[in-house]
C-alpha positions as CSV (number, residue, x, y, z in Angstrom):
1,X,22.0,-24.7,4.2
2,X,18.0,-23.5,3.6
3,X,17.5,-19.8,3.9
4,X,14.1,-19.4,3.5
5,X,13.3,-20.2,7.4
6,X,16.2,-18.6,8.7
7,X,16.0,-15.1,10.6
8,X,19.6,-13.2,11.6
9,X,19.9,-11.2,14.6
10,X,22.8,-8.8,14.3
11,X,24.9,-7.2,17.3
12,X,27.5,-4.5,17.9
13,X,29.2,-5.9,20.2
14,X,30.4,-2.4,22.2
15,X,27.1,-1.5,22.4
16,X,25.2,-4.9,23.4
17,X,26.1,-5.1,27.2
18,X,28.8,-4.5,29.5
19,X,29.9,-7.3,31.6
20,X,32.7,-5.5,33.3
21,X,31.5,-2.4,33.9
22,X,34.4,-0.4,31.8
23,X,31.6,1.5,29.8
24,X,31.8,-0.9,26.5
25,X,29.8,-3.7,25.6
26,X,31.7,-7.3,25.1
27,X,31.3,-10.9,24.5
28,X,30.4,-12.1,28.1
29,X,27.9,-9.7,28.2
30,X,25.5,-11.3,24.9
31,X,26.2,-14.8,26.7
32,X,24.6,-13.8,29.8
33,X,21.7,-12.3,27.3
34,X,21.3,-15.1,25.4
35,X,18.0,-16.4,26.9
36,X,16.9,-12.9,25.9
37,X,17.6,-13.4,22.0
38,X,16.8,-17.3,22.4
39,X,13.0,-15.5,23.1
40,X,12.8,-14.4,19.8
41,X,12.9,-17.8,17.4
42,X,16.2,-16.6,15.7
43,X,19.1,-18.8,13.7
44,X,22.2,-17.1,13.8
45,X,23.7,-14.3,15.9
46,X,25.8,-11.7,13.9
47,X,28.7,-10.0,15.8
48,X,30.4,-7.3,14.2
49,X,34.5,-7.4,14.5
50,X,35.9,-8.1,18.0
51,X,39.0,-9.1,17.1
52,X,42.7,-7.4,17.9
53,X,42.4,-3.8,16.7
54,X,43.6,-0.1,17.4
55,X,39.6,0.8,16.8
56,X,40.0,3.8,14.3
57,X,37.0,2.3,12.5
58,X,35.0,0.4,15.1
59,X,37.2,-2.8,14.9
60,X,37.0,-3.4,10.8
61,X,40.4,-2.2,11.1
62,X,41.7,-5.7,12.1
63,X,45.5,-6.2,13.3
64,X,44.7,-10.0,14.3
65,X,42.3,-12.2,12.8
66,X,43.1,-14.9,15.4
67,X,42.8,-13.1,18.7
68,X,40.2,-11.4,20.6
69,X,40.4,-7.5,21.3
70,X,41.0,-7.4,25.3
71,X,38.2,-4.4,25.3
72,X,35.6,-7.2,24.6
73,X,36.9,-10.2,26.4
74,X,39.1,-13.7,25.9
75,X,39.7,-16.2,23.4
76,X,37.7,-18.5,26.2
77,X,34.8,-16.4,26.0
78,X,34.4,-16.1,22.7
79,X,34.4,-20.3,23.0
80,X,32.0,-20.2,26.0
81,X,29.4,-18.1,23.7
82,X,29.7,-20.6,21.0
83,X,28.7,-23.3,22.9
84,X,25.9,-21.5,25.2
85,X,24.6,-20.2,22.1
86,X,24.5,-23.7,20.3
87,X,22.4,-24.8,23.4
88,X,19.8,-22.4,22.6
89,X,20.0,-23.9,18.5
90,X,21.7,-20.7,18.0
91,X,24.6,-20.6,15.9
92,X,27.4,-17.6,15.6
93,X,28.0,-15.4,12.5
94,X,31.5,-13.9,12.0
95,X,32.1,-11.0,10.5
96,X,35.4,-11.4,8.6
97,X,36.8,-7.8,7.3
98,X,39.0,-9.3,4.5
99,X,39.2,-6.4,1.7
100,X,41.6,-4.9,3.9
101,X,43.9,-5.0,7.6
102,X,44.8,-2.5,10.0
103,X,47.8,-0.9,9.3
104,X,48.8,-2.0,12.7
105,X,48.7,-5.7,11.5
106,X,51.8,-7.4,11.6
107,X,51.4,-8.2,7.5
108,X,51.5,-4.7,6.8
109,X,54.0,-3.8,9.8
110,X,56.3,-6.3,8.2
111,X,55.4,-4.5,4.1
112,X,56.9,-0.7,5.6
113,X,60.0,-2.5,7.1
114,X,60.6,-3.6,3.7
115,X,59.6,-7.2,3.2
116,X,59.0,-7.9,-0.2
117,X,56.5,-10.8,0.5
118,X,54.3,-8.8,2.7
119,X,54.4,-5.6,0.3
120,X,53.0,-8.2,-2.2
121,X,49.9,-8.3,0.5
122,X,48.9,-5.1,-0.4
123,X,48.5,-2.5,-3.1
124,X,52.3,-0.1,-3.1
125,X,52.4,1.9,-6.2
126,X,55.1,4.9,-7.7
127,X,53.1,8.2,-7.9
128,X,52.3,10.2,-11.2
129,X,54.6,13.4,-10.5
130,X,53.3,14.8,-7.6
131,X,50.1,13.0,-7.7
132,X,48.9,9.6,-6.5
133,X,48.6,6.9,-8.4
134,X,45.1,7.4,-9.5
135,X,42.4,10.5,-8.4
136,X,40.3,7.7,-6.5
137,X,38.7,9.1,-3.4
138,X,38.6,7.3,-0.4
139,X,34.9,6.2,1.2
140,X,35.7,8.6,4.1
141,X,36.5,11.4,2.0
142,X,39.8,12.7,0.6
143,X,42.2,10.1,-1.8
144,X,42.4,6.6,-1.0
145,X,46.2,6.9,-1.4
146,X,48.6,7.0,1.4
147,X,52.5,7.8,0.6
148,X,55.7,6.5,2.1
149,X,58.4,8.7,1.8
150,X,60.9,5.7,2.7
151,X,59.7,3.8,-0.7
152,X,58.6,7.0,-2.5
153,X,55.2,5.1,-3.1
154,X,51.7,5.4,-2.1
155,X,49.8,2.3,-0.2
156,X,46.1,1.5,-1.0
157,X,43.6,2.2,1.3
158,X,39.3,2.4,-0.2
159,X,38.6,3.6,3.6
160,X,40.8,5.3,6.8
161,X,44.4,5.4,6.1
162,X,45.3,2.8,8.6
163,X,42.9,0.6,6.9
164,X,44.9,-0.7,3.7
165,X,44.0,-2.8,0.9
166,X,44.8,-6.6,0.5
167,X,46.1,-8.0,-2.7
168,X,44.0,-10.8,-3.8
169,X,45.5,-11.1,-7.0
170,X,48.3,-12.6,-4.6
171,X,48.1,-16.5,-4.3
172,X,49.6,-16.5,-0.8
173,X,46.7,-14.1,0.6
174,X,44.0,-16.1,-0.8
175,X,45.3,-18.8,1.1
176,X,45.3,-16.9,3.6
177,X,42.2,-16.0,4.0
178,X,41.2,-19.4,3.6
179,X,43.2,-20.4,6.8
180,X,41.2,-17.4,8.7
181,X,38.0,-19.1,7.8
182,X,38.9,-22.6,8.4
183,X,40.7,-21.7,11.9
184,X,37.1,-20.3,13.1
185,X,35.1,-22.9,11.6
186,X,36.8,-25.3,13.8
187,X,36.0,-23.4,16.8
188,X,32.3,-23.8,15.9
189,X,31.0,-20.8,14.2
190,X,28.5,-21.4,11.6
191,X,27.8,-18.3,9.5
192,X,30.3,-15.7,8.2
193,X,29.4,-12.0,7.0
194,X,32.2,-10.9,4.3
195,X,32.5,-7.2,4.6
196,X,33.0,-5.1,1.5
197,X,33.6,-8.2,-0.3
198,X,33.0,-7.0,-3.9
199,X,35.9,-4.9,-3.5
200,X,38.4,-7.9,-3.4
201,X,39.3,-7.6,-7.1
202,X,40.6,-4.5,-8.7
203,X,40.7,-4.2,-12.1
204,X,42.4,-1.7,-13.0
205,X,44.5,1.1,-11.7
206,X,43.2,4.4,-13.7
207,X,42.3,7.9,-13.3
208,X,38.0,8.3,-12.8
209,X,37.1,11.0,-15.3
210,X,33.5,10.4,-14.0
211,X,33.4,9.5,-10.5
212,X,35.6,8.5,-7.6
213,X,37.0,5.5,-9.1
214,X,34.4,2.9,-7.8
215,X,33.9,1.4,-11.3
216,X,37.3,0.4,-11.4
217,X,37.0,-1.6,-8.1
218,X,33.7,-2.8,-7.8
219,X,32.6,-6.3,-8.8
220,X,35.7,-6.8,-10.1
221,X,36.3,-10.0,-12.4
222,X,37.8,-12.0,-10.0
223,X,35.2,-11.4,-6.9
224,X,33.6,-14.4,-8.0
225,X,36.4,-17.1,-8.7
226,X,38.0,-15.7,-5.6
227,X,34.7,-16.1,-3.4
228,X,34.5,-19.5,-4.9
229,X,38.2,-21.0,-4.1
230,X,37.9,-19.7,-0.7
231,X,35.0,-21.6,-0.5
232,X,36.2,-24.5,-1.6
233,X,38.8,-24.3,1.0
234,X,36.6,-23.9,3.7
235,X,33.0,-23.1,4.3
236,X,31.6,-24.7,1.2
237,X,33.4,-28.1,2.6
238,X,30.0,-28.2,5.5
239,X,26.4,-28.1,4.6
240,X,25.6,-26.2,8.0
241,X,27.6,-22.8,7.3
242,X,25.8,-19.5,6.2
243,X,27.5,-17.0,4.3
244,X,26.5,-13.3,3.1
245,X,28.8,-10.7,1.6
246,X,28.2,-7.5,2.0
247,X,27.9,-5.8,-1.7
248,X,28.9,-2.3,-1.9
249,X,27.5,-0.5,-5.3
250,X,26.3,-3.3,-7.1
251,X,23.9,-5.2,-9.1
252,X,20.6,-7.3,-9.7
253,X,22.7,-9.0,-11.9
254,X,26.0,-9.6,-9.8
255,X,24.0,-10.2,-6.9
256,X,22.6,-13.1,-8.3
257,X,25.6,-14.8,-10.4
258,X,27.5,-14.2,-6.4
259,X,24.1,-16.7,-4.7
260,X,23.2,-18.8,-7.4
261,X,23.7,-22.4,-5.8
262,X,25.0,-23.6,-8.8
263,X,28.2,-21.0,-8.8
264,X,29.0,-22.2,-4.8
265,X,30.1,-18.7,-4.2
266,X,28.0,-17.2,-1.6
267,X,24.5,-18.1,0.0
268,X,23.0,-14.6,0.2
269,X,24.4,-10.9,-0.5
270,X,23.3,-7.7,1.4
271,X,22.9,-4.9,-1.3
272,X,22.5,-0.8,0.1
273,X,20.4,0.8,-2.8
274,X,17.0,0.9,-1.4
275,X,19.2,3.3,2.0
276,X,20.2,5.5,-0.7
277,X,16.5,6.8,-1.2
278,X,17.3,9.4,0.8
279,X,20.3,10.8,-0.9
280,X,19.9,14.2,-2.9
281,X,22.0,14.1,-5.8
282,X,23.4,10.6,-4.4
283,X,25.4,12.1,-1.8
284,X,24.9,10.8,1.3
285,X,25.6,13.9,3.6
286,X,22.7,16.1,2.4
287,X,18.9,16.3,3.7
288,X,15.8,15.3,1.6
289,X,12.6,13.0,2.2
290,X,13.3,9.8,1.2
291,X,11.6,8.6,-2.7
292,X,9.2,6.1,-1.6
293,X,8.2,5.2,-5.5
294,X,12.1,4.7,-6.1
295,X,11.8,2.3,-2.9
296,X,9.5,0.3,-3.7
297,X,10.6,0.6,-7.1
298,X,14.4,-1.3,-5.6
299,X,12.4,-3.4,-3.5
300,X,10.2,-4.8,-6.5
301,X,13.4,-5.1,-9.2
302,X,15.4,-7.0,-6.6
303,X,12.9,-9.1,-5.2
304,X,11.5,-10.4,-8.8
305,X,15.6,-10.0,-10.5
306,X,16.4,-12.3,-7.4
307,X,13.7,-14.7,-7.6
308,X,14.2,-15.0,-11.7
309,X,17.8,-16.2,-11.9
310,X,17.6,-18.4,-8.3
311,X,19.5,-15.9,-6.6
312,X,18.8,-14.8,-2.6
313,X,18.7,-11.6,-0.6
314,X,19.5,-10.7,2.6
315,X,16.3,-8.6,4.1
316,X,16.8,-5.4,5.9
317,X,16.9,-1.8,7.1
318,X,19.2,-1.2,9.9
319,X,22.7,-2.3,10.4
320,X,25.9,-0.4,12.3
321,X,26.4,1.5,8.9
322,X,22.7,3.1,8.7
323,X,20.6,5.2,11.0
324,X,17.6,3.9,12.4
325,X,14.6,3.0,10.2
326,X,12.1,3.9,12.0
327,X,13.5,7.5,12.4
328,X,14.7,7.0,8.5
329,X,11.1,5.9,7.0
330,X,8.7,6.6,10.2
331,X,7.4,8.3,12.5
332,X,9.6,8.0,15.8
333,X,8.0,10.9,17.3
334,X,3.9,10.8,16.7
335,X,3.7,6.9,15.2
336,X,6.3,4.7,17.1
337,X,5.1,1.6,17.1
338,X,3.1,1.8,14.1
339,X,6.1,2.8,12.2
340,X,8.6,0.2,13.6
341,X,6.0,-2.8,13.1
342,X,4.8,-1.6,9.6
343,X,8.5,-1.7,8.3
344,X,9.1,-4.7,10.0
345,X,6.3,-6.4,8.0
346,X,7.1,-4.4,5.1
347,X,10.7,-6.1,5.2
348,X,10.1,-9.4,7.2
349,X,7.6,-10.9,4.2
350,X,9.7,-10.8,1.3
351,X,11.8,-13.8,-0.8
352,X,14.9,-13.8,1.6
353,X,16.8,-14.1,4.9
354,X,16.0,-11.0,7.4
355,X,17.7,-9.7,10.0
356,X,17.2,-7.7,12.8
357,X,19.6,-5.4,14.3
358,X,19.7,-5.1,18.2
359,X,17.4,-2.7,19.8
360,X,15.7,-2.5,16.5
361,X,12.7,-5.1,18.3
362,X,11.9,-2.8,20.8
363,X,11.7,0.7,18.9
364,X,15.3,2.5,19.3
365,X,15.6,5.6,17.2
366,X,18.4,8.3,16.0
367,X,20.5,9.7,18.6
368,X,19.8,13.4,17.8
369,X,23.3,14.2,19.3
370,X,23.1,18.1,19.5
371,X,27.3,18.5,19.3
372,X,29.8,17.4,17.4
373,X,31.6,15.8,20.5
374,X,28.6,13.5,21.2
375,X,30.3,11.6,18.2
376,X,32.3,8.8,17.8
377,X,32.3,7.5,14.2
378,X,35.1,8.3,11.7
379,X,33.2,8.7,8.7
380,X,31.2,11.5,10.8
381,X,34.0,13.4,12.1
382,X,36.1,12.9,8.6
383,X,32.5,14.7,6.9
384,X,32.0,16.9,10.3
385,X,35.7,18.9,9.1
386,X,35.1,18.4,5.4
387,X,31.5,20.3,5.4
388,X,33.0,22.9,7.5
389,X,35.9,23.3,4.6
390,X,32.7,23.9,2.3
391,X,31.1,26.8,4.3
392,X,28.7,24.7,6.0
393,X,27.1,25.9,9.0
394,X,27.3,24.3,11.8
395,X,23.8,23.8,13.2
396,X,23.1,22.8,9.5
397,X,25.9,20.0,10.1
398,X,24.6,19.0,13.5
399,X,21.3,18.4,11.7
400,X,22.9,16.5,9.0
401,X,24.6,14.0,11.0
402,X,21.6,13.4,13.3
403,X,20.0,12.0,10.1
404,X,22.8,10.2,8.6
405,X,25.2,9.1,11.1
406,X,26.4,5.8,11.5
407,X,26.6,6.6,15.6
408,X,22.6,7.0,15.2
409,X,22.8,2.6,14.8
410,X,25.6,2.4,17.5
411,X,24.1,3.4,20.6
412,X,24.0,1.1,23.8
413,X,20.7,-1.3,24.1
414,X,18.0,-0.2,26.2
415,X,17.0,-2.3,28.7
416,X,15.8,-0.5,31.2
417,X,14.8,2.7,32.5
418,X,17.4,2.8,34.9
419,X,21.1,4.3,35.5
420,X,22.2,4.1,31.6
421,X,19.3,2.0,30.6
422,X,20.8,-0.9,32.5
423,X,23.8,-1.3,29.7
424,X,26.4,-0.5,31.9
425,X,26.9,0.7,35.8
426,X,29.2,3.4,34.3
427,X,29.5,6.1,31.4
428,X,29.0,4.2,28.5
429,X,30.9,4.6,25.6
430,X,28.8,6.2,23.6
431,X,25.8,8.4,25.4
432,X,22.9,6.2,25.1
433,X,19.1,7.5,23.9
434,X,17.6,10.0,25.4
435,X,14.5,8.5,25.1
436,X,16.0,5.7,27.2
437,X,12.8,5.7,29.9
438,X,9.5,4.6,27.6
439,X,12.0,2.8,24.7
440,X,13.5,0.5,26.5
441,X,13.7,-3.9,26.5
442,X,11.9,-4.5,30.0
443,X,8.8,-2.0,28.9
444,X,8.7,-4.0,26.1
445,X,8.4,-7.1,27.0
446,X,5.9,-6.6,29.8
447,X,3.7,-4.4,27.6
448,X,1.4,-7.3,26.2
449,X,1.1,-5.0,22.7
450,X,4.9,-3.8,21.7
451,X,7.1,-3.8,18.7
452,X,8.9,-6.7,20.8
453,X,6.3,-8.6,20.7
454,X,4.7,-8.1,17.1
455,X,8.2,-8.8,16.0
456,X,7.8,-12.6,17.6
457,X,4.8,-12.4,15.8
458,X,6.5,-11.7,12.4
459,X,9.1,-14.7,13.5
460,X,6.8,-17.4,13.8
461,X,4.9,-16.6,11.0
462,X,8.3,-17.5,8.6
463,X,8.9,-20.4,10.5
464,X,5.5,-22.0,10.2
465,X,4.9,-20.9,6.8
466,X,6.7,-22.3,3.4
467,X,4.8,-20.1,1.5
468,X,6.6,-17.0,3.1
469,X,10.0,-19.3,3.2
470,X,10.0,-20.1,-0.3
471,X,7.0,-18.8,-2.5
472,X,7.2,-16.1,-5.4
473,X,7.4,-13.0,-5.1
474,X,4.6,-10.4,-7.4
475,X,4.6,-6.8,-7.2
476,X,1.0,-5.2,-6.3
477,X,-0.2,-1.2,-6.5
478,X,3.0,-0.2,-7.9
479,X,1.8,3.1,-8.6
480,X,0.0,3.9,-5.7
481,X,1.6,7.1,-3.9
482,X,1.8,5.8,-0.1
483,X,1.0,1.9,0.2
484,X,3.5,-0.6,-0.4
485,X,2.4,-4.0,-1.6
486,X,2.9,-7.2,-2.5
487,X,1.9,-10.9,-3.3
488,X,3.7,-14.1,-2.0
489,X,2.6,-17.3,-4.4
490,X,2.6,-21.1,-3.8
491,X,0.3,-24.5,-4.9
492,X,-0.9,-24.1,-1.3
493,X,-2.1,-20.5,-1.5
494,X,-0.8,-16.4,-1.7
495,X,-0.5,-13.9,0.6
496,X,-0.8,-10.3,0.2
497,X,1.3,-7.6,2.2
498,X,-0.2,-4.1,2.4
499,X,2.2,-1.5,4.2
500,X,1.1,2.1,4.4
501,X,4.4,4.1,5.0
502,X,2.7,7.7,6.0
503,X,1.0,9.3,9.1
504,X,-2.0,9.6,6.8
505,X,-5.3,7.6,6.1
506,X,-4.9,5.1,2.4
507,X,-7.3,3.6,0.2
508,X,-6.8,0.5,-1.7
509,X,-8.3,-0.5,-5.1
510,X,-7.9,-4.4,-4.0
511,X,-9.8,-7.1,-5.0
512,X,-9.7,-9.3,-1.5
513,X,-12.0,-12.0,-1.9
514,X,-11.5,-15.5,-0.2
515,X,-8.7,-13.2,2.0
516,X,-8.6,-13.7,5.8
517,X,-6.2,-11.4,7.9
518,X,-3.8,-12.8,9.9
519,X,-1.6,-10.4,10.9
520,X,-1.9,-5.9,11.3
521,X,-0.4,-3.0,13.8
522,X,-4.0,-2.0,14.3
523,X,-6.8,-3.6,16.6
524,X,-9.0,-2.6,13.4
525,X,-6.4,-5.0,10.7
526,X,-9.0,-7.4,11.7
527,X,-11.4,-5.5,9.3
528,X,-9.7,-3.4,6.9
529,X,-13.0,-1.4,6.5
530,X,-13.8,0.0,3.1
531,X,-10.4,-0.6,2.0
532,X,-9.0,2.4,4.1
533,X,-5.8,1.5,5.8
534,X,-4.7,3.6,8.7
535,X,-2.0,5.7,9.7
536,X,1.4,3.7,8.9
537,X,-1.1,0.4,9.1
538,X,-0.1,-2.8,8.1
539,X,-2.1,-5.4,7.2
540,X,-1.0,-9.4,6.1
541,X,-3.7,-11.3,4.5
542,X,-3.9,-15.4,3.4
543,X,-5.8,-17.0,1.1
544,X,-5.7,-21.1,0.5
545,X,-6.1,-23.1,-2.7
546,X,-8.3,-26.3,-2.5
């Protein structure tokens, strides 16, 4: 499948719309909004997990890859959004959780009564003494081993406790997974998302004297030759599928060995470090101002590391796992729209696939919850008790969360200004925006100049262009303190992208000759007078060979 013209609109199901008025989002509700998304140009719609699950971790703890939840709908509406989305020349995007299963999952229910073919699904090791198997820490804090007093051993689990590790060193799981894949390709999807799918092979099973154990499970040897067979037995078979893992703690270097066409492994890979900008002391739950030069630092290593070995990235900012851009690198408050369509352009123009995440088109921002039981995520309330244990305070928690949450990406849409913002007719749940009455999908759309529409803009710009599809990728101003820039090459012409990510006036040393501007945030983009670029201005310029 070509990439380079594709564009990947991602939902969260829950949160979308509510067709049944029950206060969660579910599949009938994105097919009756599909003329909506058909407005925007997109390729593929990517649904987070809806499948069978108890929910402790938003449905990526799966207990049945071949049913559908009941909170979200049927079987036979899953099939009717299929095909009303392939009317449209939309096509669906799985997301297929296979590092792991629910605990509830019949596999692992089977493993605890003692089945020794279903123990060999996961990961059940003896204890050293009193201790674990390993000092690993789970990703939502505390060890990532769970005992069972009935087998004196400990189970697996890299996230929740009721989320435990597959063995794909296992033959029979592989195969497995391959007849998860194939089952859904049959029922017409055409794009998968592999979650946490660099986690697949572990190594080795060792105590981390300098970390949390992630080296010993990360990018493991067999990520690849595993990725490959399970292509081979399913979506590498069709020349119409999409795939992109999701690659936690990796590499330039991985990245591209995992999308290189050559290796038939993947077709693009998400990667997390440029969200980690905003780390102090790479922990996630702290406070700082994001590093802009170690952003577009990551931005400029990737994009050219990509582009050298013939590997491809997936483009974004926000997902379910990350807090809102705009609130994140922007101004929500003071700059709205220039910040949302500045880092849209910033993103949108690189060598890759982008996607947008629902709501994201139309400006939504951080919750700003002001208690802890505005919350829903695990991850937050796992970190809510375990800053408490360290003497945190808890205003200086609340304001911690209302930056980093993963609940700040996972609030309804915003529709309309009306009872909750036309997502559902009762309490939704989770409490949507409180900025709900100006940021909302109707305002949008009827306001001639919005982030909506700037973001069609963006759209059809990649479609029509093959420079932006396919052309190089150059690095400009890499020193300069606030502007982020760069140059897309081809035989037909370049382009230059000039993003200014602060609520403060920019100069740029330039040279723009033979340049014409064809796309900015600012009525004055048209001009770029004296080289001084506005507040959080962006500004797209072409220039044609021959």
């Amino acid at each position: 499948m070509e990439l380079g013209d594709k564009v990947v609109y991602q939902i969260y199901p829950k949160s979308f719309y509510d067709s049944n008025d029950d206060g969660i989002g579910d599949i009938k509700g994105i097919t009756m909004k599909l003329e909506y998304l058909s407005g925007h140009g997109i390729d593929l719609i990517w649904l987070n997990p809806f499948f069978v699950s108890p929910q402790n971790d938003n449905g990526y703890d799966i207990a049945d890859y071949y049913e559908i939840d009941k909170t979200f709908g049927t079987m036979k509406d899953v099939e009717e959004l299929i095909a009303k989305a392939s009317g449209y020349g939309i096509g669906l995007m799985f997301d297929m959780v296979l590092n792991h299963t629910s605990t509830e999952h019949e596999w692992f229910k089977k493993a605890l009564s003692g089945d020794q073919y279903y123990k060999d699904f996961y990961f059940f090791k003896k204890g050293e003494g009193a201790n674990p198997p390993t000092n690993w820490e789970s990703k939502y804090g505390g060890s990532c081993w769970e005992y069972v007093e009935e087998f004196d051993e400990y189970y697996l689990h890299l996230f929740d406790k009721t989320q435990a590790d597959l063995n794909w060193d296992n033959p029979d799981v592989r195969k497995e997974m391959a007849n998860i894949v194939n089952f859904w390709i049959d029922k017409g999807v055409k794009g998968f998302r592999f979650d946490v799918i660099n986690l697949i092979s572990k190594d080795s099973f060792e105590d981390d004297f300098e970390g949390v154990g992630k080296r010993f499970y990360t990018d493991g040897i067999n990520v690849g030759p595993y990725l490959h067979e399970l292509g081979e037995r399913s979506f590498n078979r069709y020349d119409d599928i999409m795939t992109v893992g999701e690659m936690s703690a990796t590499s330039i270097e991985k990245c591209t060995y995992y999308t290189n066409p050559e290796n038939k492994i993947l077709g693009t890979t998400f990667n997390f470090h440029h969200l980690k900008v905003d780390y102090q002391n790479n922990e996630k739950w702290t406070l700082a101002q994001f590093d802009f030069h170690e952003l577009k630092q990551l931005f400029h290593s990737w994009q050219t590391g990509m582009q050298e070995n013939n590997g491809w990235s997936a483009l974004f900012y926000n997902c379910h796992d990350q807090p809102r851009a705009i609130s994140r690198f922007g101004d929500d408050k003071n700059y709205p729209y220039e910040s949302a369509t500045m880092l849209a352009t910033s993103i949108h123009l690189q060598r890759g696939t982008p996607y947008i995440y629902y709501g994201e088109e139309i400006g939504m921002t951080n919750n700003y919850f002001e208690t802890i039981e505005q919350y829903r995520d695990v991850e937050s309330l796992n970190y809510y008790e375990i800053m408490k244990r360290q003497g945190i305070k808890e205003n200086k928690i609340i304001e911690i969360l209302q930056a980093k949450s993963r609940d700040n990406g996972r609030s309804p849409m915003q529709w309309d200004d009306g009872l909750n913002s036309g997502f559902s007719r009762v309490k939704p749940w989770l409490e949507i925006n409180k900025n709900y009455k100006s940021v909302n999908q109707e305002t949008a759309i009827n306001s001639g100049d919005s982030i909506y529409h700037y973001y069609r803009k963006l759209i059809a710009l990649r479609k029509k262009s093959d420079l932006i599809q396919n052309g190089s990728y150059q690095p400009l101003l890499e020193n300069h303190d606030s502007v982020y820039a760069y140059k897309r090459c081809d035989s037909q012409g370049e382009l230059i992208v000039l993003c200014n990510f602060y609520g403060e006036k920019s100069v740029v040393d330039i040279d723009l000759t033979d340049y014409r501007i064809i796309l900015g945030n600012y009525a004055s983009s048209s001009v770029l007078q004296d080289h001084t670029m506005q507040e959080f201005e962006t500004v797209v310029l072409l220039k044609n060979h021959g």
